[in-house]
C-alpha positions in Angstrom: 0.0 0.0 0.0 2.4 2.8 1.1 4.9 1.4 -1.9 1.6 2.0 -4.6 0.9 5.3 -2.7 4.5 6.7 -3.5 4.7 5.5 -7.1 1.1 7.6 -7.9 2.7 10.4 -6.6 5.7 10.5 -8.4 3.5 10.3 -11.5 1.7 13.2 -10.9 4.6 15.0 -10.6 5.9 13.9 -13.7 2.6 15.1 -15.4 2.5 18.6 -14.1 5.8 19.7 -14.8 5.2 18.3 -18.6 4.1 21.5 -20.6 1.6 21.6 -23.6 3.1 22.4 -26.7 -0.1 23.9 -28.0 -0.4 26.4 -25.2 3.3 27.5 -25.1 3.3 28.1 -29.3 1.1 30.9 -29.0 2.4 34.0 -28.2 0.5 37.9 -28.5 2.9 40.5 -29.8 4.7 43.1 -27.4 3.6 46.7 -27.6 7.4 47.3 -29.0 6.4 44.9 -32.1 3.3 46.9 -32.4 4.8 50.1 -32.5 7.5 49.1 -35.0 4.7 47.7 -37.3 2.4 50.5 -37.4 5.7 53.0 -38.3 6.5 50.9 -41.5 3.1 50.8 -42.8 3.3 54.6 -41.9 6.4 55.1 -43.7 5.5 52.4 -47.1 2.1 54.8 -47.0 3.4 58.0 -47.3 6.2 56.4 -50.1 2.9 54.8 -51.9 0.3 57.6 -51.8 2.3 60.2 -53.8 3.1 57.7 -56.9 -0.7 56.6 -56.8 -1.5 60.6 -57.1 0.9 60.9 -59.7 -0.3 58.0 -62.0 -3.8 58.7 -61.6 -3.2 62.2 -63.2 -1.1 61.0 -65.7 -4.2 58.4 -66.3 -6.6 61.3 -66.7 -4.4 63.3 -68.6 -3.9 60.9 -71.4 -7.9 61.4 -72.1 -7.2 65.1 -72.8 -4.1 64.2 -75.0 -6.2 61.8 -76.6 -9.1 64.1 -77.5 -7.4 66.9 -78.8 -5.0 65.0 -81.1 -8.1 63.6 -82.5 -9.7 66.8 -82.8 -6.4 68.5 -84.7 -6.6 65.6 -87.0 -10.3 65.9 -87.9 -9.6 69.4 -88.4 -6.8 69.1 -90.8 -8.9 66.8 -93.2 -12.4 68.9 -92.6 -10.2 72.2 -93.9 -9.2 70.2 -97.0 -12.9 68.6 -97.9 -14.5 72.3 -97.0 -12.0 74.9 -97.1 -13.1 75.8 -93.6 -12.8 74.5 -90.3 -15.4 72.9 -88.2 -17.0 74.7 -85.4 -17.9 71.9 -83.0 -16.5 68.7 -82.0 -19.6 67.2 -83.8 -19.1 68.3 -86.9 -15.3 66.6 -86.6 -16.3 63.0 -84.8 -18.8 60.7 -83.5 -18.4 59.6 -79.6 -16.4 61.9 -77.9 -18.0 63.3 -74.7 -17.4 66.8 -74.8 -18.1 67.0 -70.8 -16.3 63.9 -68.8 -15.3 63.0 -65.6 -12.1 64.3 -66.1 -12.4 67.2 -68.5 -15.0 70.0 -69.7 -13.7 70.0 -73.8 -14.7 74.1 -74.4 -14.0 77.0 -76.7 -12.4 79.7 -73.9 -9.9 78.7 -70.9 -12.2 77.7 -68.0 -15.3 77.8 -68.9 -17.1 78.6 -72.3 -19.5 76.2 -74.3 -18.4 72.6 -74.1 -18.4 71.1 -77.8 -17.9 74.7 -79.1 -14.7 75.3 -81.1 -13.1 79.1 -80.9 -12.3 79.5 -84.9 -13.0 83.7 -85.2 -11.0 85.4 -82.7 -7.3 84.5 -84.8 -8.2 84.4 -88.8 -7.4 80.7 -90.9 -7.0 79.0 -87.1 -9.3 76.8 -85.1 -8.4 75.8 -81.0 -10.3 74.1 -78.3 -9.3 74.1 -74.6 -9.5 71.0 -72.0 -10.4 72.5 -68.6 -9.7 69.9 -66.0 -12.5 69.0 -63.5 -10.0 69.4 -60.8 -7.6 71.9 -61.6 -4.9 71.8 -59.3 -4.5 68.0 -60.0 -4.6 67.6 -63.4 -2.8 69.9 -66.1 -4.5 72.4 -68.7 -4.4 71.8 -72.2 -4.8 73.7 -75.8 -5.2 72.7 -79.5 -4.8 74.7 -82.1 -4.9 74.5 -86.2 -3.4 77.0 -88.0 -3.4 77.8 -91.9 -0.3 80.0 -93.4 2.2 79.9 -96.5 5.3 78.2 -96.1 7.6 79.4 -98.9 5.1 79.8 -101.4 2.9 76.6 -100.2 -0.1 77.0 -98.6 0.3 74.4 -95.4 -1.9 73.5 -91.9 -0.1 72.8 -88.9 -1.7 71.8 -85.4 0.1 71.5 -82.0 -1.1 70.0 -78.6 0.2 72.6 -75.2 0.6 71.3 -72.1 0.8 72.9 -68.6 4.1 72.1 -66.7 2.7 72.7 -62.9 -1.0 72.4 -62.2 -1.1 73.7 -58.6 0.5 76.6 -60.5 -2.7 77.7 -62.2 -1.0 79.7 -64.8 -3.8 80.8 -67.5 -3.3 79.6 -70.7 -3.9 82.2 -73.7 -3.8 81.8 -77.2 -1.8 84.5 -79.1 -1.3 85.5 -83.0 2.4 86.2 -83.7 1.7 89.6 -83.6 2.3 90.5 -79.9 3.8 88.3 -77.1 2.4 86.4 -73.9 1.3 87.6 -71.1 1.1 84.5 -68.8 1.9 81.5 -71.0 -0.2 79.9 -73.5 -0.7 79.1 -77.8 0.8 80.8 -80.5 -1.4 80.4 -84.1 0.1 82.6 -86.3 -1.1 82.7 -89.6 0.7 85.3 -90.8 4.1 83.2 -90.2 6.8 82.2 -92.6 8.4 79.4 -91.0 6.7 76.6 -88.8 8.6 77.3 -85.6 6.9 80.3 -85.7 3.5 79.1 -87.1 2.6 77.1 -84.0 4.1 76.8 -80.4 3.9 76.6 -76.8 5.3 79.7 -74.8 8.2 76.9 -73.1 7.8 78.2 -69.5 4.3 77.7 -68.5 3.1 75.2 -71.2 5.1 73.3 -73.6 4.6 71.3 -76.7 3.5 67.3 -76.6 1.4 66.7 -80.0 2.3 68.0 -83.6 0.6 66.1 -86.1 2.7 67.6 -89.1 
């Protein structure tokens, strides 16, 4: 009896001090652990959110490129069939929205009649502005279609403007060759002799991305 006794208790013993694996694999994290993770998803966030802005502008962007160079195109082959240009996107194309998400396609720099296209205020040249919906996200832009002799030969030239700096808010005009810019905008001279001089972008505020010839 007292031999049985002993032998029971040394195999309780044995049992408590035998720990369970399942218990002693989980852990919780420290505070310190906590505090480190929550600084690199701070840090990976703030390197993230930037390039996500800067993509989706470039994304909406595209649209306005888009439109314009297929409005300068149109433009150039409407002259040719009617010896004038068009005075609305409809006239040019089928499908384009003239008022999207991202742009408002009108004939005077923020604002003016969407779909309308300025072709009085400069003589043998047509332009159309893309007023962003957001402004100070997404950049300006200008087309323009200008008729003038080259050396004797009657030749149209279009060009595509750009705004360097959005938060900038620089206005874009659009000038004849006959005086100079006051901000930064379009020049459609008709008068010119040379093409650098028939179409450009001032350089400073808005540059050139689209010639078509």
């Amino acid at each position: 009896m007292i031999i049985r006794l002993c032998f029971t208790k040394q195999k309780y013993q044995r049992n408590t001090n035998h720990k369970n694996p399942r218990l002693s694999s989980t852990q919780g994290l420290t505070v310190l652990e906590l505090l480190i993770a929550m600084v690199m998803i701070s840090i990976l966030s703030s390197i993230a959110w930037p390039t996500y802005l800067s993509m989706s502008a470039k994304a909406r962007q595209t649209e306005a490129r888009n439109v314009l160079g297929i409005v300068n195109r149109s433009q150039l082959g409407f002259y040719q069939e009617n010896s004038r240009f068009a005075e609305s996107i409809s006239e040019l194309v089928f499908g384009i929205r003239v008022v999207s998400d991202n742009y408002s396609y009108t004939n005077t720099y923020s604002g003016g009649v969407p779909g309308l296209i300025e072709n009085t205020a400069i003589p043998y040249a047509t332009y159309l502005f893309a007023n962003p919906q957001d402004p100070l996200a997404v950049k300006n832009y200008a087309s323009g279609v200008v008729l003038y002799v080259n050396n004797g030969v009657v030749t149209l030239k279009s060009i595509v403007c750009e705004e360097q700096n959005p938060s900038a808010n620089i206005a874009l005009e659009v000038i004849d060759g006959s005086g100079s810019f006051t901000t930064g905008g379009m020049q459609l001279d008709p008068a010119a002799n040379f093409d650098a001089d028939a179409v450009r972008c001032d350089g400073t505020h808005y540059k050139t991305v689209l010639t078509d010839r």
